[in-house]
C-alpha positions in Angstrom: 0.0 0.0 0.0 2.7 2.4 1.0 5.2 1.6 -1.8 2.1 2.0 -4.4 1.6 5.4 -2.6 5.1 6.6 -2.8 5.5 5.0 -6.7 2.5 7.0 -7.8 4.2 9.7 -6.2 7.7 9.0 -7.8 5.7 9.0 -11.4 3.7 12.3 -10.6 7.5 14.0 -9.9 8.8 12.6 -13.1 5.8 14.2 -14.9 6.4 17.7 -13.5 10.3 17.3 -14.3 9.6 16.2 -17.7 7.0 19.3 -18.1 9.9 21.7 -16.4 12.7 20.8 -18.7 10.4 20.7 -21.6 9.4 24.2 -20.9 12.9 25.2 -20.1 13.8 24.1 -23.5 10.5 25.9 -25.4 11.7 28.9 -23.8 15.5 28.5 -24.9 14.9 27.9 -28.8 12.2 30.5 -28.5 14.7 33.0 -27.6 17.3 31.1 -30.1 14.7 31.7 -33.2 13.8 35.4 -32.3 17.5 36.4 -31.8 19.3 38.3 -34.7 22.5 39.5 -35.4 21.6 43.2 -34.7 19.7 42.2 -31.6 20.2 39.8 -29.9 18.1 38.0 -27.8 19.3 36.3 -24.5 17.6 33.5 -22.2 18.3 34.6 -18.7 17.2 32.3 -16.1 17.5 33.0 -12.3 19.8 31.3 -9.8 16.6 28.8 -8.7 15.2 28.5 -11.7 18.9 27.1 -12.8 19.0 24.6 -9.4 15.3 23.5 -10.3 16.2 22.8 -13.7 19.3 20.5 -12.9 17.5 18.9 -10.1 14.9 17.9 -12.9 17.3 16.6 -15.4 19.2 14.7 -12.8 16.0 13.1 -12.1 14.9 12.3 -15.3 18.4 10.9 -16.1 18.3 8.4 -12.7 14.8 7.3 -13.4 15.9 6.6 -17.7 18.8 4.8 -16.1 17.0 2.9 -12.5 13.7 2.8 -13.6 11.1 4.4 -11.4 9.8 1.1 -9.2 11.2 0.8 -5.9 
């Protein structure tokens, strides 16, 4: 019961880090395509926004690699 509980859990945290990075990555070739050479266009991302990101990709890269089960 627990282990279901904290697998569902696991699966719902892999969502939302596959949603954040996908974002993350809409958001970088949006500003790639809308830069120029006479302006361009940078993709700034905050200190947490960075940590939250690489959090994310670390734990989509453990779960491609462990699986998500416990």
């Amino acid at each position: 019961m627990l282990t279901e509980l904290l697998n569902k859990t696991l699966f719902i945290l892999f969502f939302l880090s596959c949603l954040t990075t996908i974002r993350h990555g809409y958001y970088f070739i949006q500003a790639f395509i809308l830069s120029t050479q006479e302006e361009p266009k940078k993709y700034i991302v905050s200190k947490t926004a960075l940590i939250l990101l690489g959090v994310c990709i670390s734990y989509i890269l453990t779960v491609i690699f462990t699986g998500i089960k416990l």
